[in-house]
TITOR-905516 format. One line per 3 residues: number of its first residue (from 0); for each residue x, z negated, y negated of C-alpha. Coordinates in steps of 0.05 Angstrom, whole numbers, plus 5000, padded with zeros to 4 digits. Layout:
TITOR-905516
NUM> X,Z,Y  ...
***
This chain:
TITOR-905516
0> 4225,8501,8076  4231,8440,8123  4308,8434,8092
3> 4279,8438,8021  4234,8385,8032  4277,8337,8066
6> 4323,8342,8017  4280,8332,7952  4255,8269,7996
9> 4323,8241,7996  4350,8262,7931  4286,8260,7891
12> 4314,8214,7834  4364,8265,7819  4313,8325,7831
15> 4264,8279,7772  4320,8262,7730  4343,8345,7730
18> 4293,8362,7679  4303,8296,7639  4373,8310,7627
21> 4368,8389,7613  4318,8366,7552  4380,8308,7536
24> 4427,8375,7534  4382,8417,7495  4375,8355,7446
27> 4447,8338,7435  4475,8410,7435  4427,8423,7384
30> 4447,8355,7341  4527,8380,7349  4507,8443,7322
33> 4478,8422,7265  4536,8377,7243  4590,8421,7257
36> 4554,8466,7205  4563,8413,7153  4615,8368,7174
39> 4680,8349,7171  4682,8374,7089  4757,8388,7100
42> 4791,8420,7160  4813,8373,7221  4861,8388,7280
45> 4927,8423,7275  4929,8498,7245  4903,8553,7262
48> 4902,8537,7340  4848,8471,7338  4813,8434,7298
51> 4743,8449,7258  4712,8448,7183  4639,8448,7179
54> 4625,8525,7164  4586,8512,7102  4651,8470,7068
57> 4690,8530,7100  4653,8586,7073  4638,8549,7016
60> 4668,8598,6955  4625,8657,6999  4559,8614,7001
63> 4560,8582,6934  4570,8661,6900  4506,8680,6954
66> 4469,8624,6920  4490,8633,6860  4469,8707,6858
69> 4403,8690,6881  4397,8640,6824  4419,8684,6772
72> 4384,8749,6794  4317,8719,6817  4309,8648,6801
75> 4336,8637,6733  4331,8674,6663  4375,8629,6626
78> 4360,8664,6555  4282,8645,6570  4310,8583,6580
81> 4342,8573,6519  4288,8594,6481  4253,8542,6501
84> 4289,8499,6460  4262,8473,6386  4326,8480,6337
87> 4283,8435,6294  4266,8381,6346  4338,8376,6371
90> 4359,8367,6298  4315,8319,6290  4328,8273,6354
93> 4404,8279,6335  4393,8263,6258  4429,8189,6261
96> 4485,8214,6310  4496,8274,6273  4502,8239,6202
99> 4551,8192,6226  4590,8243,6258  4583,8285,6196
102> 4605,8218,6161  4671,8204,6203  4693,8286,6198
105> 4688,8294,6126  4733,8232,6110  4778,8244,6163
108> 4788,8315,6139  4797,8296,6069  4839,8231,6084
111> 4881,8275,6130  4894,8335,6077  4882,8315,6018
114> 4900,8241,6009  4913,8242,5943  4846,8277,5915
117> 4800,8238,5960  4845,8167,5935  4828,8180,5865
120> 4758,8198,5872  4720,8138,5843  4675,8098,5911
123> 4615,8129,5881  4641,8198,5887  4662,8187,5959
126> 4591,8172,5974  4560,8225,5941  4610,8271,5969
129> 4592,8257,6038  4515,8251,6029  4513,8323,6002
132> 4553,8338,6064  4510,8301,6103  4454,8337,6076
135> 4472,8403,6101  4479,8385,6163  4418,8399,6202
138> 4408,8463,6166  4474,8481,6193  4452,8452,6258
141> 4394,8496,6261  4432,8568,6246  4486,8551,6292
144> 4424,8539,6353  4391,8602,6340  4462,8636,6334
147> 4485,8609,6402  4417,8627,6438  4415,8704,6401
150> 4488,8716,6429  4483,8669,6497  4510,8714,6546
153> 4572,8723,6498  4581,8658,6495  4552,8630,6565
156> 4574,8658,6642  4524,8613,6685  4548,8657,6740
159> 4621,8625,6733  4595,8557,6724  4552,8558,6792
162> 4605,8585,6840  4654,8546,6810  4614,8476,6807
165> 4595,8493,6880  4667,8511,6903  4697,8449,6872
168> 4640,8400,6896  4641,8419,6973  4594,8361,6975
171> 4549,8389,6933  4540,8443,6962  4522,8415,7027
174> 4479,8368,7003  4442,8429,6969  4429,8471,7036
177> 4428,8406,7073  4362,8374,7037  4332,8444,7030
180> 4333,8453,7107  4326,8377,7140  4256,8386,7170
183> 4288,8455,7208  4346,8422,7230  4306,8360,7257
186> 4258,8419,7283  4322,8447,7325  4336,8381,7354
189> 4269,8367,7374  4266,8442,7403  4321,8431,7445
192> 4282,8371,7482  4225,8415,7497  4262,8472,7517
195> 4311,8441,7560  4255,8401,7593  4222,8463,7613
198> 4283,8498,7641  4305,8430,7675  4244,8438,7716
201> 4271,8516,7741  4339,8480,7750  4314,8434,7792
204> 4278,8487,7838  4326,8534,7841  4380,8478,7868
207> 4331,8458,7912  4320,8535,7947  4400,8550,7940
210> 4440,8481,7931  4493,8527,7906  4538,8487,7865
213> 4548,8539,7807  4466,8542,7794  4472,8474,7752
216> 4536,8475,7700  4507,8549,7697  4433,8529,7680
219> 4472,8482,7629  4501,8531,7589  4447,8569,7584
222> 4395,8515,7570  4456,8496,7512  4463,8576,7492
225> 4396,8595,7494  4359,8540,7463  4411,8545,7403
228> 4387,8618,7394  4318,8603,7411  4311,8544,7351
231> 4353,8585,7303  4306,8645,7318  4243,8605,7303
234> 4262,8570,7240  4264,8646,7200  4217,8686,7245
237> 4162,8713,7242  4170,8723,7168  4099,8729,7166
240> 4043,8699,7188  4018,8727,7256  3959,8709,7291
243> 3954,8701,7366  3878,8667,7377  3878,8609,7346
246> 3947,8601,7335  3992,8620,7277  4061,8638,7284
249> 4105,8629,7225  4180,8615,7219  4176,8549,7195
252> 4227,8556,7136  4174,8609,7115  4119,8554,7120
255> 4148,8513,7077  4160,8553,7016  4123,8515,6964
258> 4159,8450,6992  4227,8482,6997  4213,8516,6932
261> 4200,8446,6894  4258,8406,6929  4312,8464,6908
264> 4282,8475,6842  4292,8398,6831  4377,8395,6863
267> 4386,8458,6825  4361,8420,6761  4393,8351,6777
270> 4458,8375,6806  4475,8439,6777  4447,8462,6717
273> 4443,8404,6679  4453,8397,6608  4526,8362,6611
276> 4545,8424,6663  4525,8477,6614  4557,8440,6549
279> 4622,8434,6588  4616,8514,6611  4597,8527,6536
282> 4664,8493,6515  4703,8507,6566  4682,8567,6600
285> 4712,8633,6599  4676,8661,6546  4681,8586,6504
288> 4731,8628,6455  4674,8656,6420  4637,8590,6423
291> 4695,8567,6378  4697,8620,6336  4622,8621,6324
294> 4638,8535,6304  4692,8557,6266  4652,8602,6225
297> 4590,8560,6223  4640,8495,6188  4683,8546,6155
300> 4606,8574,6114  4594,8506,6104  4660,8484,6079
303> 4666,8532,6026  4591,8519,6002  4615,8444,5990
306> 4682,8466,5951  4637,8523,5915  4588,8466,5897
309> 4641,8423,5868  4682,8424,5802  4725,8490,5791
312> 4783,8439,5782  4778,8408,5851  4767,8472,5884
315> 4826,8496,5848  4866,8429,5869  4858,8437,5945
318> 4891,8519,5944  4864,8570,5993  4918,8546,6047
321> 4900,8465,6050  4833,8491,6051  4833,8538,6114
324> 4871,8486,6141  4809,8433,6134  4755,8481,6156
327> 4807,8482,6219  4802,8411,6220  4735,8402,6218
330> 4713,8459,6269  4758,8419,6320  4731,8354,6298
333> 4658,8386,6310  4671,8416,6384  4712,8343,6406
336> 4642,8309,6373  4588,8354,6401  4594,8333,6475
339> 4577,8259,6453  4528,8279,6405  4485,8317,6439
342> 4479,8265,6498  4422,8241,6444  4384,8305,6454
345> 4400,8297,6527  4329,8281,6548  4291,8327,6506
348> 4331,8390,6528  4322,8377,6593  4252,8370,6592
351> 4241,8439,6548  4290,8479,6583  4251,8448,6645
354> 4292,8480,6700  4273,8458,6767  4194,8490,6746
357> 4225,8553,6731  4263,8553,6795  4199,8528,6833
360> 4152,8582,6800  4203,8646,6820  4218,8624,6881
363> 4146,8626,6894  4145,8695,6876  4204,8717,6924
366> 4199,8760,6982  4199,8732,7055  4265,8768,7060
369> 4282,8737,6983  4261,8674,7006  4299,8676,7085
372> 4368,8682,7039  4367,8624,7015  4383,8591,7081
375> 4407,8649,7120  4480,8659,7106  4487,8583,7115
378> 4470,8593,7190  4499,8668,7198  4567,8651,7188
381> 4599,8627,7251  4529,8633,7272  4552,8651,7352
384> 4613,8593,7352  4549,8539,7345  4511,8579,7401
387> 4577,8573,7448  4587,8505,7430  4519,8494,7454
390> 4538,8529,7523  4600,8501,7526  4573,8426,7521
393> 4511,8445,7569  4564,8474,7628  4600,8411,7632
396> 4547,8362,7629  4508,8413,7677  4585,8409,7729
399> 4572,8337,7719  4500,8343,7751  4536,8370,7805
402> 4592,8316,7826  4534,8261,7821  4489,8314,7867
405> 4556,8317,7917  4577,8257,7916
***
């Protein structure tokens, strides 16, 4: 005892500082951690010996169908969101862009393939011409919207647009677990402190009874591994509330549902499912063939109640082959026009499909085990290479203890 006590009076700098630096290990183990989940976005080293990708960017085709499937299956009815929709409000907040897109089709169509009948129609006619085409339009505009939303999943596969929006934008979908799950990964770090602090103080008494050189870079790596586990642990479980006294014990993703719930509902909105994402999966999807055919048969209708409404002789003029030929034309002019002219209706559909509250509201509504998903996978994958990093990282700075002990 008389050893032990000489020696913490003559090394008790290093004996204070012991605990001090276990709660720096816990702290910056926990901080590499957390970035080598997310960062680099692409992989760095030389392959496949060394070198590291963030394991959400790695896994990210795997993590972005996970989140996807929870969106689709739990989160998001997107046929109750397109019902939400007003065919007659969105007609009428595109009603200028519409007419002069109506206007620029219908004499580029007839300039194009018929020249010589739309050159020898008097001004007048022109202008009538295209006002009674004009006229049709919203009507048109109208049947087409409730067309599209009573055959949506013939037409729409949100699934596909997710995983592969998600896949392509690694970014994205870092950002989206990353700002979901910043107050647990700032709860890690902190953990770290706290826990290392509190097995620095065992370190320290255990090297002063043995002095065995192992007993620090050993208490490093497992300040590093356990604390990992530990904080990773405590972010999910308990699940559900349990009471111990006064306390309440809580995973503290679990505790903040209605927060998490609001933030994702809000990216999923901003970032994802916005109204220029679903246009562009509408047109170019893999089911935007029969958004083209249902266009091509919506201008085709109209087409031919334009010719019917005109003179016999000018109907008979154009022939049945010029004129499937310009209900061609204008169903091609009508999908290259539709993604600038409904960028007028932009703000209006987003605020009645209103998204982000119908993410918020279901996720509510999940499960604890639902709701632990959502985060999960992002920290299960190459969940035990961030633990050993963790003990890796705490050995070495622990051996370094030991040469400035020795020395």
């Amino acid at each position: 005892m008389n050893a032990v006590l000489d020696d913490l009076a003559r090394h008790w700098p290093v004996y204070v500082s012991m605990p001090f630096v276990a709660a720096l290990i816990g702290y910056v183990t926990k901080r590499v951690a957390i970035e080598m989940m997310f960062r680099p976005l692409n992989f760095v080293g030389i392959r496949p010996f060394l070198g590291w990708q963030g394991v959400v960017p790695k896994h990210g085709g795997r993590m972005a169908a996970i989140a996807t499937d929870l969106l689709t299956a739990n989160l998001l009815d997107i046929n109750e969101v397109f019902a939400r929709v007003d065919p007659v409000i969105i007609t009428r907040e595109l009603e200028q862009p519409l007419l002069r897109a109506v206007d620029g089709i219908a004499r580029d169509v007839l300039e194009q393939h018929h020249p010589r009948l739309w050159e020898v129609m008097p001004t007048l006619a022109q202008e009538l011409l295209i006002k009674q085409v004009q006229a049709s339009a919203p009507q048109l505009v109208r049947d087409f919207l409730d067309e599209v939303r009573d055959h949506l999943d013939e037409v729409l596969d949100v699934r596909h647009m997710t995983v592969e929006r998600l896949t392509r934008d690694r970014a994205l979908l870092v950002r989206l677990i990353r700002e979901t799950s910043r107050p647990e990964m700032t709860f890690i770090a902190r953990a770290g402190i706290v826990f290392g602090f509190v097995l620095g103080l065992i370190q320290a008494l255990v090297w002063a009874l043995t002095r065995q050189p192992l007993v620090l870079p050993i208490f490093g790596g497992a300040i590093g591994l356990f604390t990992d586990w530990l904080a990773i642990k405590m972010i999910f479980l308990p699940r559900e509330p349990v009471r111990l006294g006064r306390v309440i014990l809580q995973g503290k993703f679990q505790r903040r549902r209605a927060e998490v719930a609001r933030q994702y509902g809000e990216l999923v909105a901003n970032e994802v499912l916005t109204v220029p994402n679903l246009l562009d999966a509408l047109l170019r999807g893999p089911k935007s063939d029969r958004l083209v055919a249902m266009v091509e048969r919506a201008v085709g209708h109209a087409v031919d109640a334009q010719v019917s409404a005109a003179k016999p002789v000018v109907a008979l003029a154009i022939g049945a082959q010029r004129l499937q030929e310009m209900k061609h034309a204008a169903a091609q002019r009508a999908l290259a026009e539709m993604p600038l002219t409904a960028r007028y209706a932009e703000g209006y559909l987003t605020e009645a499909m209103d998204v982000a509250k119908m993410v918020e509201q279901r996720m509510l509504a999940l499960t604890p085990l639902e709701f632990e998903g959502l985060l999960r996978p992002a920290f299960r994958q190459d969940e035990w290479k961030l633990i050993a990093v963790g003990g890796v990282i705490g050995f070495l700075v622990g051996e370094l203890q030991v040469l400035l002990m020795l020395g």
